[in-house]
N, CA and C atoms of all chains as a GROMACS GRO file, in nm:
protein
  591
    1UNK      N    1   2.048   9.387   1.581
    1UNK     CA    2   1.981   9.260   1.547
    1UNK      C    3   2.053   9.192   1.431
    2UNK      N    4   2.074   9.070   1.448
    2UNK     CA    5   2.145   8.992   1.349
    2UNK      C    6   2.031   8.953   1.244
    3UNK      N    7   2.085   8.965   1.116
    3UNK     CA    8   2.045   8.900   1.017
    3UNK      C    9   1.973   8.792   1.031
    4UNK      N   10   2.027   8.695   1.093
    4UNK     CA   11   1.978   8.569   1.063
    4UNK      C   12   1.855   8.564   1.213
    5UNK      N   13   1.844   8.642   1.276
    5UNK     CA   14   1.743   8.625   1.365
    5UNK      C   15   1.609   8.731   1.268
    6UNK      N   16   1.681   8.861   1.201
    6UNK     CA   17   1.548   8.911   1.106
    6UNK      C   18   1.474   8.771   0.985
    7UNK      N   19   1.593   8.679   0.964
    7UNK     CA   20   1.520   8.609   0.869
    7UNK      C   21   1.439   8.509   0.962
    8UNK      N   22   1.450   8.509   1.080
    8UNK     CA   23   1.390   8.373   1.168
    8UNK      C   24   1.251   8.440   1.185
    9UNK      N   25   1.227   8.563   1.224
    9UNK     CA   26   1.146   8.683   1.245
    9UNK      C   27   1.048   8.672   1.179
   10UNK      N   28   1.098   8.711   1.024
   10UNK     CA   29   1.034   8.716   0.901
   10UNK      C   30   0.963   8.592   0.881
   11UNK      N   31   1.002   8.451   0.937
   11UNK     CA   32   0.963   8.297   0.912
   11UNK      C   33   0.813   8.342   0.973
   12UNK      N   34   0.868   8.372   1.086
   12UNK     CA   35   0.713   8.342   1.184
   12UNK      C   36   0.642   8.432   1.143
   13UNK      N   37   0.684   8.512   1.128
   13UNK     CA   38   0.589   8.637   1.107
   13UNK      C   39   0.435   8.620   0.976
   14UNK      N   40   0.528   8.525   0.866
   14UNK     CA   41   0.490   8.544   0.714
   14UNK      C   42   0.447   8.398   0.704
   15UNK      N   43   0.455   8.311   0.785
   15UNK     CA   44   0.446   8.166   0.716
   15UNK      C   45   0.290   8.170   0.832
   16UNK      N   46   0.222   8.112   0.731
   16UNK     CA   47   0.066   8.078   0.804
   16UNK      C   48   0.128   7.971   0.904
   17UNK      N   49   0.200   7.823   0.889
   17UNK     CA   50   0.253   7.755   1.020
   17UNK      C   51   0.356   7.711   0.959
   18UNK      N   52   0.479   7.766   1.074
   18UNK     CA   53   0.574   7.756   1.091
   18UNK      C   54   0.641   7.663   1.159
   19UNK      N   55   0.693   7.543   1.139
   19UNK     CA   56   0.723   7.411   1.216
   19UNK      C   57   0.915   7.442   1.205
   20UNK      N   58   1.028   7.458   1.293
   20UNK     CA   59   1.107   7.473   1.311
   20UNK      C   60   1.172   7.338   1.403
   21UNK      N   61   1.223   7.270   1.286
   21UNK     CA   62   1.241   7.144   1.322
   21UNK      C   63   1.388   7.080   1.345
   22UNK      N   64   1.425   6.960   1.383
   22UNK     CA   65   1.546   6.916   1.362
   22UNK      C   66   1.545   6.791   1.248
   23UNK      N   67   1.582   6.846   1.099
   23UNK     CA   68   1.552   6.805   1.009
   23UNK      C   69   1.478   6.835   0.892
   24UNK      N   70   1.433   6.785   0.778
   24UNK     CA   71   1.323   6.854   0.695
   24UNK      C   72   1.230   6.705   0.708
   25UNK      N   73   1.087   6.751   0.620
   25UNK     CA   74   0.921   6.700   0.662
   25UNK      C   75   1.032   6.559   0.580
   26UNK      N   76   1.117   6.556   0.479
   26UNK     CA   77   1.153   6.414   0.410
   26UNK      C   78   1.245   6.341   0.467
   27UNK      N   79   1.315   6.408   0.578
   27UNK     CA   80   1.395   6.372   0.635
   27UNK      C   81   1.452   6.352   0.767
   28UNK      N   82   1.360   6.347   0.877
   28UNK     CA   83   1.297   6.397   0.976
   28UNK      C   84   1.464   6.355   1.071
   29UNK      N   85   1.526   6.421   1.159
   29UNK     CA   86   1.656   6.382   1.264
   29UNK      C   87   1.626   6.364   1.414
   30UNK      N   88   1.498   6.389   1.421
   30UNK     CA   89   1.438   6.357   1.564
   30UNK      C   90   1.349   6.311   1.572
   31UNK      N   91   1.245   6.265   1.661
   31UNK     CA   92   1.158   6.193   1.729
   31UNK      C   93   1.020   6.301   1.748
   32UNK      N   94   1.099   6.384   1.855
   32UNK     CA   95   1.040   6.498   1.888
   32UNK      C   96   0.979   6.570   1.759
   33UNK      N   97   1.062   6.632   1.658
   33UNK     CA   98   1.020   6.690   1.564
   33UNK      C   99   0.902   6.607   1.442
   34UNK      N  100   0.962   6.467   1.420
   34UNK     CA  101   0.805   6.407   1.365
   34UNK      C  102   0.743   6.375   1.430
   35UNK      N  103   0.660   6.381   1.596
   35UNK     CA  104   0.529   6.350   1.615
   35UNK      C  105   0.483   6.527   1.622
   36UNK      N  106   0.542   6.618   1.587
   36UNK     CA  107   0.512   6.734   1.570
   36UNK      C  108   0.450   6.748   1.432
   37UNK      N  109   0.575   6.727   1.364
   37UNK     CA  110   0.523   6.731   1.198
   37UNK      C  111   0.361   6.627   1.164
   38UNK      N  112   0.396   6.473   1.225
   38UNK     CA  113   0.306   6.387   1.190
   38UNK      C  114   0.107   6.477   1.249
   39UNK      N  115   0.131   6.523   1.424
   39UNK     CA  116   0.042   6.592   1.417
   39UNK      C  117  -0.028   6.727   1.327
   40UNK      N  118   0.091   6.795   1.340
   40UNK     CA  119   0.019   6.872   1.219
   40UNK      C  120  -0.080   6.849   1.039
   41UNK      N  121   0.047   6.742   1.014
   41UNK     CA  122   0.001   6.608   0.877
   41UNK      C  123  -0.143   6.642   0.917
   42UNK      N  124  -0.194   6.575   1.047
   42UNK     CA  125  -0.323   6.470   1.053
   42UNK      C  126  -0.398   6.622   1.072
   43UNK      N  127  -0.342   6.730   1.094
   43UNK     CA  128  -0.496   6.861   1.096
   43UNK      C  129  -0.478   6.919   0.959
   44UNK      N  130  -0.388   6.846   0.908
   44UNK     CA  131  -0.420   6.935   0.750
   44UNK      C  132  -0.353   7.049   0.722
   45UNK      N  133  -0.261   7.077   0.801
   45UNK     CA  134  -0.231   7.214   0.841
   45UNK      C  135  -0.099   7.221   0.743
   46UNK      N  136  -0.073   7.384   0.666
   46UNK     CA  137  -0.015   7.397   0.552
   46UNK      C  138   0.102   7.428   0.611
   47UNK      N  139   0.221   7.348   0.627
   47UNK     CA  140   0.311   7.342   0.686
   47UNK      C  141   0.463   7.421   0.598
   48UNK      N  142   0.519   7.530   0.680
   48UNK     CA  143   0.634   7.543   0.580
   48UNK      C  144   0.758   7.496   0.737
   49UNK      N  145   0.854   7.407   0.703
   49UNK     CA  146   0.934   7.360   0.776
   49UNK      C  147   1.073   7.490   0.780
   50UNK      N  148   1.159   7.454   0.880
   50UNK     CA  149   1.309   7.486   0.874
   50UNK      C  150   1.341   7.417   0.962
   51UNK      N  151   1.459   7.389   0.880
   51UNK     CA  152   1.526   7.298   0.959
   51UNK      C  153   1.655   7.373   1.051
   52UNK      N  154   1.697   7.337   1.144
   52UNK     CA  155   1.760   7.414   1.264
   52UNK      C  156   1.920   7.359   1.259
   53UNK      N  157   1.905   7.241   1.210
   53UNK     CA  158   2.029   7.196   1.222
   53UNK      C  159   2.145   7.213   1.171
   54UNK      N  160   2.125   7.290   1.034
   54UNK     CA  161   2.297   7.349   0.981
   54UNK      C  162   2.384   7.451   1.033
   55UNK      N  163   2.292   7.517   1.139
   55UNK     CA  164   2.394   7.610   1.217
   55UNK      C  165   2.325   7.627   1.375
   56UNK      N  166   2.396   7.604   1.461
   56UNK     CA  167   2.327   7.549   1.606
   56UNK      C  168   2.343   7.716   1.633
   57UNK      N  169   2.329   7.892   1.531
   57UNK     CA  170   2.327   7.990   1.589
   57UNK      C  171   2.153   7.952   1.568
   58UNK      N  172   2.098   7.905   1.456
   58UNK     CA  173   1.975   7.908   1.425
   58UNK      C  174   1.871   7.862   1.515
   59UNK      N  175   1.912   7.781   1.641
   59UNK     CA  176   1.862   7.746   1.742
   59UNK      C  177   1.855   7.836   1.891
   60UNK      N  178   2.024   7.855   1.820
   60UNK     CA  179   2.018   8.001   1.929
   60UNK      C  180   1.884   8.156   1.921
   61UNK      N  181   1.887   8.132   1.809
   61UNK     CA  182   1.853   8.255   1.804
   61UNK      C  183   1.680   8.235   1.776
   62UNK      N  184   1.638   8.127   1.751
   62UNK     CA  185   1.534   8.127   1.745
   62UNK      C  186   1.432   8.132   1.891
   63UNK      N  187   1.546   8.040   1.994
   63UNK     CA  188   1.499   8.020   2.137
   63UNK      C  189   1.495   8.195   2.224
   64UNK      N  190   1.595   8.242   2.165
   64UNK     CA  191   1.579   8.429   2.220
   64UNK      C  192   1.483   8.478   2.137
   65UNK      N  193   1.435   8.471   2.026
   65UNK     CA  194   1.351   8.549   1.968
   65UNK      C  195   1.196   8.489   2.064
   66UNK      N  196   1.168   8.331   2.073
   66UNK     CA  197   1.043   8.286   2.127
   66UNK      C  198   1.042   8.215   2.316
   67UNK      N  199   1.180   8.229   2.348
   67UNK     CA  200   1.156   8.252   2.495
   67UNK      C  201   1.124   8.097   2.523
   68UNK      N  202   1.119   7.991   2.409
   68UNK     CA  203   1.069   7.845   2.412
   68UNK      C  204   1.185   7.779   2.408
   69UNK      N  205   1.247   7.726   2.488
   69UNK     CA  206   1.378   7.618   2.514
   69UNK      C  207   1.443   7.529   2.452
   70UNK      N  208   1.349   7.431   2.382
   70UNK     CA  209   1.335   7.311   2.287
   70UNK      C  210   1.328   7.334   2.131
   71UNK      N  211   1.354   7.258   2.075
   71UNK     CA  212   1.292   7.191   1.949
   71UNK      C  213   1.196   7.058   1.922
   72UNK      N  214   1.131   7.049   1.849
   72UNK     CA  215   1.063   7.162   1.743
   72UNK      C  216   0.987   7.280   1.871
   73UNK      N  217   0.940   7.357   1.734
   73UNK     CA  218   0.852   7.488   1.784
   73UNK      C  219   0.772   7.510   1.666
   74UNK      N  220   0.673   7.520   1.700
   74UNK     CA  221   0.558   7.547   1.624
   74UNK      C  222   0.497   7.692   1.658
   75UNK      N  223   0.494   7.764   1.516
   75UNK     CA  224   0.424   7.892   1.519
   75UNK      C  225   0.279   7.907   1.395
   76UNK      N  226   0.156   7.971   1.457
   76UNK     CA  227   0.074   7.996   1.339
   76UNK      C  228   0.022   8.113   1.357
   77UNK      N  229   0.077   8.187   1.242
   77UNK     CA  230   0.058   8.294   1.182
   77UNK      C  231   0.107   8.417   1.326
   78UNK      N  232   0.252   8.356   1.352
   78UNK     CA  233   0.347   8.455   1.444
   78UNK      C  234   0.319   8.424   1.600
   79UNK      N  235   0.242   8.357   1.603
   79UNK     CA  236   0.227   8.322   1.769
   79UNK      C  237   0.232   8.148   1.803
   80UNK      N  238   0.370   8.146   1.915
   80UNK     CA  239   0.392   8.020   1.941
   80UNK      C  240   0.301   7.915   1.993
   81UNK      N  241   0.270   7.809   1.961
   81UNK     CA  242   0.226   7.699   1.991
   81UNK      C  243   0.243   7.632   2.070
   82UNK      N  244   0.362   7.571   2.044
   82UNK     CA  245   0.445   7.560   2.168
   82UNK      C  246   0.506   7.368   2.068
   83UNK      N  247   0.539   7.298   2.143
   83UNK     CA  248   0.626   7.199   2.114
   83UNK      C  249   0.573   7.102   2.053
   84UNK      N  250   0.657   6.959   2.085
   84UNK     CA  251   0.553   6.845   2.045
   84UNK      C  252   0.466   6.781   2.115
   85UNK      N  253   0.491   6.815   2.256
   85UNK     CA  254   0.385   6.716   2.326
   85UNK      C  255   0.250   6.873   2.298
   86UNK      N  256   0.294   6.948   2.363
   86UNK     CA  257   0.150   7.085   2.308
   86UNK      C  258   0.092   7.040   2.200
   87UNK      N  259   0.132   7.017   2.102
   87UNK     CA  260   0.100   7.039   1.943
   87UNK      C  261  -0.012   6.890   1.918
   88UNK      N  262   0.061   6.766   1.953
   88UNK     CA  263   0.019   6.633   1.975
   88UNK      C  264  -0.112   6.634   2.105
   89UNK      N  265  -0.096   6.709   2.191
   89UNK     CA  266  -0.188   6.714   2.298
   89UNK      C  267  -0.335   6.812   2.201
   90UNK      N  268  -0.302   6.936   2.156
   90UNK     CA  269  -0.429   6.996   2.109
   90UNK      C  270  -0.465   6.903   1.984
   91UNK      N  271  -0.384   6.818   1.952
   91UNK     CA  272  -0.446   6.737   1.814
   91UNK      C  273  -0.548   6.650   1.845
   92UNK      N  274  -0.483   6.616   1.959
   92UNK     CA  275  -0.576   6.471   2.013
   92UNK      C  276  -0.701   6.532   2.071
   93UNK      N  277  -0.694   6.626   2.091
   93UNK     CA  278  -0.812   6.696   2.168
   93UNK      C  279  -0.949   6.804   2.068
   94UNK      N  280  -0.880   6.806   1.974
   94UNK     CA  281  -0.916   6.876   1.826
   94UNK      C  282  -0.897   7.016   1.866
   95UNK      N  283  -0.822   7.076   1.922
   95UNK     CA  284  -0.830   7.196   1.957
   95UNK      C  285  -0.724   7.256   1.871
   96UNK      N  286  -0.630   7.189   1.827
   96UNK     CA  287  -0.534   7.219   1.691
   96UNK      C  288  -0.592   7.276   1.592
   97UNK      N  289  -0.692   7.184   1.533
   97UNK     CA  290  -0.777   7.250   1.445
   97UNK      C  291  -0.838   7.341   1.412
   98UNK      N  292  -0.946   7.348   1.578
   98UNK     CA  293  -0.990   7.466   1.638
   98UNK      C  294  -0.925   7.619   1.573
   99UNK      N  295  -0.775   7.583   1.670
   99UNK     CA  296  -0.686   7.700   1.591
   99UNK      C  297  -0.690   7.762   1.542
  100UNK      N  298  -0.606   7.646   1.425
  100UNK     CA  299  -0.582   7.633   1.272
  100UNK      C  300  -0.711   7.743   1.217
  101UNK      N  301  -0.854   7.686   1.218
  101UNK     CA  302  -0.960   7.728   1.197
  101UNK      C  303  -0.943   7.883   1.239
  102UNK      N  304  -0.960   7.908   1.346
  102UNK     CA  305  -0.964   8.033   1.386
  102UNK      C  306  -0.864   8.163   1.356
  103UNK      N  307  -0.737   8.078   1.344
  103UNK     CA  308  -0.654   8.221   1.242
  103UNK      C  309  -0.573   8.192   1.088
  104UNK      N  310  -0.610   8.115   1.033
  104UNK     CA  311  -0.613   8.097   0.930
  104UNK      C  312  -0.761   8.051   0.791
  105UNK      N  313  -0.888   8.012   0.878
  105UNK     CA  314  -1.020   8.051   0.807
  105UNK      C  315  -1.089   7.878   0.856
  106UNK      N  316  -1.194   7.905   0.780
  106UNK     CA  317  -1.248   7.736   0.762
  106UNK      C  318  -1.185   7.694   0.639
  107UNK      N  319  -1.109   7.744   0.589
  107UNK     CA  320  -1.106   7.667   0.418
  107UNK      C  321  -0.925   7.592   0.433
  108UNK      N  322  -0.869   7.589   0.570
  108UNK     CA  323  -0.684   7.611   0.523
  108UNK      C  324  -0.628   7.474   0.475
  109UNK      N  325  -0.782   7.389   0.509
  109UNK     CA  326  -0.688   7.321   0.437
  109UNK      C  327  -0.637   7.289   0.291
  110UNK      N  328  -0.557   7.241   0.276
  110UNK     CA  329  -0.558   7.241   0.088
  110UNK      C  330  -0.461   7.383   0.071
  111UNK      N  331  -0.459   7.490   0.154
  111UNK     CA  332  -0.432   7.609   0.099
  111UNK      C  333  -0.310   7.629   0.121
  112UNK      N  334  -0.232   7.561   0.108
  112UNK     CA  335  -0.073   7.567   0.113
  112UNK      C  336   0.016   7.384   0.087
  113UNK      N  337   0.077   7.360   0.012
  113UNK     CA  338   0.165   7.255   0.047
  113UNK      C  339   0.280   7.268   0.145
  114UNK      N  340   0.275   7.139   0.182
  114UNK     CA  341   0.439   7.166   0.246
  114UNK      C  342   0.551   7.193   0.165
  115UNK      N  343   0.652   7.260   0.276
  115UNK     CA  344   0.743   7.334   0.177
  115UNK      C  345   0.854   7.367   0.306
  116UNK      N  346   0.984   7.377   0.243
  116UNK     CA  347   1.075   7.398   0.341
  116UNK      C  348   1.170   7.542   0.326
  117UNK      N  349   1.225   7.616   0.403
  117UNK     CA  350   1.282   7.698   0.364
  117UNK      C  351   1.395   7.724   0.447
  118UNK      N  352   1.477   7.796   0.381
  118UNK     CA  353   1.614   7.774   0.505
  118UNK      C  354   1.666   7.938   0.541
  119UNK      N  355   1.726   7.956   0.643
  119UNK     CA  356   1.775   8.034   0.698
  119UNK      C  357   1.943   8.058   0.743
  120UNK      N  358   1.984   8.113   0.674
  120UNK     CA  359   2.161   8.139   0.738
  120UNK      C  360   2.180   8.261   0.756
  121UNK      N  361   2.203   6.415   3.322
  121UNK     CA  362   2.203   6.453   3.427
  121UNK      C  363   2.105   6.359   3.487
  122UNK      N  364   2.136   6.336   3.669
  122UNK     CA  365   2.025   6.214   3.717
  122UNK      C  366   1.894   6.206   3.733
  123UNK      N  367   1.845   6.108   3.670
  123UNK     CA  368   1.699   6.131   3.718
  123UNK      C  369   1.684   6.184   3.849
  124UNK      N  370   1.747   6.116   3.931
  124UNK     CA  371   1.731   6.208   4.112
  124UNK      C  372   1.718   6.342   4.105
  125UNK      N  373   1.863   6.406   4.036
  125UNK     CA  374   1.861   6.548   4.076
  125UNK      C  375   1.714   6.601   3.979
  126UNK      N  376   1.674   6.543   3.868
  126UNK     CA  377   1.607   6.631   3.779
  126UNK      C  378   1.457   6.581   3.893
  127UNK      N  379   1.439   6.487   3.953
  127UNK     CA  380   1.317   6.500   4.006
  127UNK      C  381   1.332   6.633   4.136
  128UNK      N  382   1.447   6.631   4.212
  128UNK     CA  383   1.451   6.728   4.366
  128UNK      C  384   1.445   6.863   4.232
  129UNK      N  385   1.491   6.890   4.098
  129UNK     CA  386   1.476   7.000   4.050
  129UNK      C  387   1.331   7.080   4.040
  130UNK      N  388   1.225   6.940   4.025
  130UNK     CA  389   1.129   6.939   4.023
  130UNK      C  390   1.024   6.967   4.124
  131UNK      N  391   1.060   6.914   4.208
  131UNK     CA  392   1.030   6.917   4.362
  131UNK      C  393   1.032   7.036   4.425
  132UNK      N  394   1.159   7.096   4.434
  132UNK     CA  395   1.163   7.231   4.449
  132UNK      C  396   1.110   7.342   4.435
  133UNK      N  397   1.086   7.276   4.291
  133UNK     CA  398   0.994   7.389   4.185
  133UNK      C  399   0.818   7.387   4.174
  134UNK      N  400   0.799   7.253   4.238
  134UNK     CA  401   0.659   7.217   4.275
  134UNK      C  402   0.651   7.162   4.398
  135UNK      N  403   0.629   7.228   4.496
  135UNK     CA  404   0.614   7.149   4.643
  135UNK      C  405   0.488   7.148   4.704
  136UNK      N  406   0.399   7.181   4.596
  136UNK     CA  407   0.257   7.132   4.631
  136UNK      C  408   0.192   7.032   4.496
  137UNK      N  409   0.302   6.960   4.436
  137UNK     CA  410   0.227   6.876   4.349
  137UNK      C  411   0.195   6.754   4.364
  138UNK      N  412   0.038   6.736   4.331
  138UNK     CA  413   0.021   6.614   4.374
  138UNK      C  414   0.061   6.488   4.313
  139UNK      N  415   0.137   6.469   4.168
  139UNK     CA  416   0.194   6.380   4.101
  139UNK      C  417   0.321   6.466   4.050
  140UNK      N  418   0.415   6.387   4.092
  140UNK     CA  419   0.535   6.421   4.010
  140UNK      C  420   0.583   6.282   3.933
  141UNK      N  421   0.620   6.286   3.820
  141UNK     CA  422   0.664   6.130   3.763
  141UNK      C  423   0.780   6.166   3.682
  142UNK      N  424   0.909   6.120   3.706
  142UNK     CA  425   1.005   6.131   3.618
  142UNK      C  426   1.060   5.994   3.563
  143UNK      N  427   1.066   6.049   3.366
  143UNK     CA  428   1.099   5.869   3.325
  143UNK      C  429   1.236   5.896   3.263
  144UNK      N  430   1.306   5.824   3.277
  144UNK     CA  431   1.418   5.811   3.179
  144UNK      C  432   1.405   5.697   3.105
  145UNK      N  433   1.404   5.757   2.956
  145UNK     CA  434   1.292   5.681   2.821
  145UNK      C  435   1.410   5.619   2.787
  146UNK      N  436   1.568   5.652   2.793
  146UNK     CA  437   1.620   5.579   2.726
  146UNK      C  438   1.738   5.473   2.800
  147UNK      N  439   1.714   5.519   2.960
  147UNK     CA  440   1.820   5.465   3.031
  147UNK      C  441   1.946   5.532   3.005
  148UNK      N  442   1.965   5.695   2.914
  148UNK     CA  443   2.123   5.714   2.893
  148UNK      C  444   2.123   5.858   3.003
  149UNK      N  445   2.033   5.857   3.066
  149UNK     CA  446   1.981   6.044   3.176
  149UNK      C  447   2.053   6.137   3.068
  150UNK      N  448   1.984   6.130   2.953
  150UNK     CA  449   1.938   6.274   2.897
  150UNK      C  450   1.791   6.297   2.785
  151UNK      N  451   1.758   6.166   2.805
  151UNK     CA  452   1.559   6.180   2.686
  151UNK      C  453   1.489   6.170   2.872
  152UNK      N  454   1.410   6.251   2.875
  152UNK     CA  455   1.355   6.251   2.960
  152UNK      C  456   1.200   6.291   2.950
  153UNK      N  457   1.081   6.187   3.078
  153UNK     CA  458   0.958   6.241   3.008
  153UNK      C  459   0.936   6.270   3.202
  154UNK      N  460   0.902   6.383   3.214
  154UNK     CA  461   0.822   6.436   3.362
  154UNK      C  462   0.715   6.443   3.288
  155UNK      N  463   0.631   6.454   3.440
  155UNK     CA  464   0.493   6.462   3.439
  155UNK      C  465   0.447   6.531   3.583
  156UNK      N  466   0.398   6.645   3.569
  156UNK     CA  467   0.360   6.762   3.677
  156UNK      C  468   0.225   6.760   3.688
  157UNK      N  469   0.143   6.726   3.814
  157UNK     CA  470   0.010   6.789   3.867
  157UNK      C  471  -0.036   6.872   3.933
  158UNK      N  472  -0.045   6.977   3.940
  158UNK     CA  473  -0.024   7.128   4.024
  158UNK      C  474  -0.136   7.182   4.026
  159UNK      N  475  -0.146   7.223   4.128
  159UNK     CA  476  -0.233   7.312   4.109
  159UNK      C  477  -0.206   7.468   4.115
  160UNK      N  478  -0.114   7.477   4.050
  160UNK     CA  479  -0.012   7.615   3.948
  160UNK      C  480  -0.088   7.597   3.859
  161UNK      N  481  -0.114   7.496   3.727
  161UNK     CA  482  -0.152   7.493   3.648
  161UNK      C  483  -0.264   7.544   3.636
  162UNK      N  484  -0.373   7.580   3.753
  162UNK     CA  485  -0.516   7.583   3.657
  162UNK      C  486  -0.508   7.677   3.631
  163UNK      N  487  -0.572   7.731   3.540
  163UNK     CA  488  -0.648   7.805   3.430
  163UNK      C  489  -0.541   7.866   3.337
  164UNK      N  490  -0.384   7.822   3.328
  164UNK     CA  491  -0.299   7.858   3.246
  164UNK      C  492  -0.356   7.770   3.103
  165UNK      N  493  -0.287   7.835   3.002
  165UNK     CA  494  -0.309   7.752   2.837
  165UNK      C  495  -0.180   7.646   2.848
  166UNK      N  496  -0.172   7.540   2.804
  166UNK     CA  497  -0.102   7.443   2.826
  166UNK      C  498   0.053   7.524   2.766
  167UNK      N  499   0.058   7.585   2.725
  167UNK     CA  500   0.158   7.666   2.655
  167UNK      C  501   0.256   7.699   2.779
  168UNK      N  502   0.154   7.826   2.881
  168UNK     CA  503   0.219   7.840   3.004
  168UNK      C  504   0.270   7.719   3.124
  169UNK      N  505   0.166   7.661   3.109
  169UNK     CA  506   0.210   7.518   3.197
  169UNK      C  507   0.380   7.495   3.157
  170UNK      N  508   0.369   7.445   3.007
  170UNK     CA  509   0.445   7.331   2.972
  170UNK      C  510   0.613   7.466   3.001
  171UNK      N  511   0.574   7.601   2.992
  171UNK     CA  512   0.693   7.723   3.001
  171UNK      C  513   0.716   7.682   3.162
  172UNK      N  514   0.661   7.665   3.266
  172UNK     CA  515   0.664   7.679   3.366
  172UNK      C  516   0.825   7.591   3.416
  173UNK      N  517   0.776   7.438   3.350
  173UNK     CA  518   0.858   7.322   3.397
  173UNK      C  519   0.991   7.362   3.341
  174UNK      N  520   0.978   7.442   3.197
  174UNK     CA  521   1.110   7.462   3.090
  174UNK      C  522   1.189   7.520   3.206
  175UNK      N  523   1.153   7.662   3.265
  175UNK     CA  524   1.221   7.753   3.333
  175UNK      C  525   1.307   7.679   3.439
  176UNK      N  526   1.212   7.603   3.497
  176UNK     CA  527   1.271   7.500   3.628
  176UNK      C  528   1.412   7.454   3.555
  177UNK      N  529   1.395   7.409   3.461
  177UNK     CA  530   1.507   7.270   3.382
  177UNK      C  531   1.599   7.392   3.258
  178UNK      N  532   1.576   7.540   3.297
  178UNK     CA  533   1.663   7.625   3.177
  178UNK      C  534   1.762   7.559   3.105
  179UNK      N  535   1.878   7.556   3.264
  179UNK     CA  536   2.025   7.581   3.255
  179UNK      C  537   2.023   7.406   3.208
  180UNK      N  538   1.991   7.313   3.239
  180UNK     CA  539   2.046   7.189   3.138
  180UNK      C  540   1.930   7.185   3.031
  181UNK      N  541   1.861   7.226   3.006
  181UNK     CA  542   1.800   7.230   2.844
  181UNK      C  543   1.893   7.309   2.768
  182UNK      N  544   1.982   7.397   2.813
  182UNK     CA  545   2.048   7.535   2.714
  182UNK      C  546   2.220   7.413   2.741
  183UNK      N  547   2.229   7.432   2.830
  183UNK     CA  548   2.360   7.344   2.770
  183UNK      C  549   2.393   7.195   2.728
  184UNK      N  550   2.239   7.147   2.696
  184UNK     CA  551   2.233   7.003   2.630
  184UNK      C  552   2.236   6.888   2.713
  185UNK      N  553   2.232   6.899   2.875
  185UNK     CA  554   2.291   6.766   2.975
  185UNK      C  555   2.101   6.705   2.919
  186UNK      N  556   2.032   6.823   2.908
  186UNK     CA  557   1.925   6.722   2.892
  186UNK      C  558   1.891   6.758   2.724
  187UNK      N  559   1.871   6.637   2.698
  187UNK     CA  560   1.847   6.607   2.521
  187UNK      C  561   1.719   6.657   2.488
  188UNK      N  562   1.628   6.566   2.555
  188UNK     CA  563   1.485   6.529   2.535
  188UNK      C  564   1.407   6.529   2.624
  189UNK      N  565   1.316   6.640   2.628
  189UNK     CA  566   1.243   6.675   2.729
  189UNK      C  567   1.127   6.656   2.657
  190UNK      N  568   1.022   6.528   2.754
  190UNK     CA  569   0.944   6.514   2.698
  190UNK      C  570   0.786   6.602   2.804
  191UNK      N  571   0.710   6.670   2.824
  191UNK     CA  572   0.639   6.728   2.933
  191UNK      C  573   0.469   6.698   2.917
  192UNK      N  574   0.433   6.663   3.067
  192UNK     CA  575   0.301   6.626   3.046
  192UNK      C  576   0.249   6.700   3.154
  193UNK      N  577   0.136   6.790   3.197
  193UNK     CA  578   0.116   6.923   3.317
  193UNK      C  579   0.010   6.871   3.321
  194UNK      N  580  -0.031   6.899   3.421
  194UNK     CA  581  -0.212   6.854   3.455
  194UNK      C  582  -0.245   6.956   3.579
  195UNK      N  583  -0.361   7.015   3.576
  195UNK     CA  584  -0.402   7.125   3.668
  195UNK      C  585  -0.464   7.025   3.818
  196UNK      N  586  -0.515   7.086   3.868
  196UNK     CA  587  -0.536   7.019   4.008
  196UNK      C  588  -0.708   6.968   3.973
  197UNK      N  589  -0.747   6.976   3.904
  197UNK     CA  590  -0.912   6.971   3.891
  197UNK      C  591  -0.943   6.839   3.740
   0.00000   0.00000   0.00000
């Protein structure tokens, strides 16, 4: 196992939600990845980003670790979500929240800022 | 890659769906938004649905002919 797939590992594993994006939350390089980010924004949800784009192994290896094709990918608390239309679809439906609620508490929101972290 | 082939990709892969819709969002055939009505879909979590179409479209999602895959699944009910 490569390094940089234990640190991708460790992301999902340890970050309450994990948004794996093309870009960071200030700087967004896709479309796809901010109506991901923007849905999450609107559930409150304590977002830690990575961005995918400084090394296209980080995409590689994230798509073999979660079996999910695309970018973004959304994980909470180690289990995939799934993309942006998923992510935007349970928002609109409040079932994001739902979630959110269900494996991270009634209280999450507030309980984390956004924050970005990187992987090589 | 053409909207044509990515709809017969589709087709193939769903030959009992009752809506298939393929858009090309940007006119360049690689942002693309399908839209699947199956009745594959019921009682999967939209998670599995939306895995279903990926698998169909692997080999040009992994070598980039398609950019932007945008996916919308709807069960038969």
């Amino acid at each position: 196992m490569s390094e940089l797939r234990e640190q991708i590992e460790n992301v999902i594993e340890s970050e309450d939600v994990a948004l794996f994006m093309k870009g960071t939350p200030q700087f967004v390089m896709c479309g796809n990845s901010s109506r991901a980010l923007e849905a999450l924004r609107r559930a409150g949800a304590p977002v830690t980003a990575v961005d995918v784009l400084p090394d296209p192994r980080i995409r590689q290896e994230l798509s073999a670790v979660s079996s999910w094709p695309t970018i973004p990918q959304v994980f909470v608390r180690g289990e995939l979500i799934g993309g942006a239309d998923i992510v935007e679809e349970l928002a609109q439906s409040g079932e994001l929240e739902r979630t959110l609620e269900g494996k991270l508490g009634p209280d999450y929101r507030g309980t984390g800022s956004e924050r970005v972290v990187t992987v090589s | 890659m053409s909207i044509d082939l990515l709809r017969s990709l589709l087709e193939q892969a769903f030959p009992d769906a009752s809506e298939l819709a393929v858009e090309d969002r940007t006119g360049g055939a690689d942002h693309f938004q399908v839209t699947v009505t199956s009745a594959r879909f019921d009682g999967l979590p939209l998670l599995d649905q939306h895995q279903l179409v990926n698998e169909v479209l692997a080999a040009p999602l992994a070598d980039g002919t398609i950019h932007e895959l945008r996916i919308r699944t709807k069960g038969s009910q």
